[in-house]
Each structure stands twice: as structure tokens, then as C-alpha cells.
C-alpha positions, 0 to 999 in steps of 0.5 A: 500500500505505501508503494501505491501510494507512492505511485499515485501521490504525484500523479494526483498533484500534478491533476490538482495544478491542472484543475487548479489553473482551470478554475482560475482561468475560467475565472480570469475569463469571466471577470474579463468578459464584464470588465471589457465590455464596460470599459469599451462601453465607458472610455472607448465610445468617447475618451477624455482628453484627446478624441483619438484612437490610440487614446481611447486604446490607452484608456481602455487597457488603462481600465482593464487593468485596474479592474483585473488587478487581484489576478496577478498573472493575467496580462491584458492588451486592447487593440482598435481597428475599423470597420471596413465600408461595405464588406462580406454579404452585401453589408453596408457601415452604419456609421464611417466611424465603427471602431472594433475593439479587440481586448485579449485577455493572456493568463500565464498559469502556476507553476511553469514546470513541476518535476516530481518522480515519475512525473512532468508537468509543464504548463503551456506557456499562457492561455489567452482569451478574447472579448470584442466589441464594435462601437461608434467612437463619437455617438455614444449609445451606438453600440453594434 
């Protein structure tokens, strides 16, 4: 019986690692997905100060950061790009000023590499996950 035990003791930490860095991505994805959406909704629509791209992209990453503070191994990066005139399907712009905004959500799991007997464990380098959103920078409310 020690012998089993001694067997089975490294394999049944290395799954607790897994579902444990399972458990805090899943829940760095759902703290993003609201914090992102709001943040666009809150400072990308209209930015203070200076009424341009790269400063709403600042703006916006600036929030999401604060508001992803208590996960220290997430990191988080906002790119905006436009929404091409007319595009796939016979579409047509609402609006010539539609802005994507596209925030990437990058968690680096705990710990990198485990080496017990008989047993590797090597976490993949980060996980990362992406919520987007498109919205008319200068009308507020235009969300689409």
C-alpha cells in the first residue's frame, strides 16, 4: 500500500495544478468578459482628453487593468481597428466611424514546470482569451 501510494501521490498533484489553473482561468475569463465590455462601453465610445484612437486604446487597457488587478498573472492588451465600408454579404457601415475593439485577455498559469518522480508537468506557456466589441467612437449609445 505505501508503494501505491507512492505511485499515485504525484500523479494526483500534478491533476490538482491542472484543475487548479482551470478554475482560475475560467475565472480570469469571466471577470474579463464584464470588465471589457464596460470599459469599451465607458472610455472607448468617447475618451477624455484627446478624441483619438490610440487614446481611447490607452484608456481602455488603462481600465482593464485596474479592474483585473487581484489576478496577478493575467496580462491584458486592447487593440482598435475599423470597420471596413461595405464588406462580406452585401453589408453596408452604419456609421464611417465603427471602431472594433479587440481586448485579449493572456493568463500565464502556476507553476511553469513541476518535476516530481515519475512525473512532468509543464504548463503551456499562457492561455489567452478574447472579448470584442464594435462601437461608434463619437455617438455614444451606438453600440453594434
Amino acid at each position: 500500500m505505501t508503494v501505491e501510494l507512492a505511485v499515485v501521490t504525484p500523479v494526483v498533484i500534478v491533476v490538482a495544478l491542472v484543475v487548479l489553473n482551470l478554475m482560475g482561468f475560467i475565472e480570469a475569463c469571466a471577470a474579463f468578459d464584464q470588465a471589457a465590455l464596460d470599459c469599451v462601453i465607458a472610455h472607448g465610445v468617447s475618451p477624455s482628453g484627446e478624441q483619438s484612437e490610440d487614446s481611447a486604446v490607452v484608456e481602455v487597457s488603462s481600465a482593464l487593468e485596474a479592474a483585473l488587478s487581484d489576478y496577478g498573472s493575467c496580462e491584458v492588451s486592447v487593440r482598435a481597428e475599423r470597420v471596413g465600408e461595405g464588406g462580406e454579404g452585401g453589408s453596408f457601415a452604419v456609421s464611417a466611424l465603427l471602431t472594433r475593439y479587440v481586448c485579449t485577455l493572456v493568463y500565464h498559469p502556476w507553476p511553469m514546470v513541476v518535476r516530481m518522480p515519475g512525473v512532468a508537468y509543464g504548463a503551456p506557456f499562457s492561455l489567452t482569451h478574447e472579448c470584442e466589441l464594435v462601437v461608434d467612437r463619437y455617438r455614444s449609445g451606438v453600440v453594434v
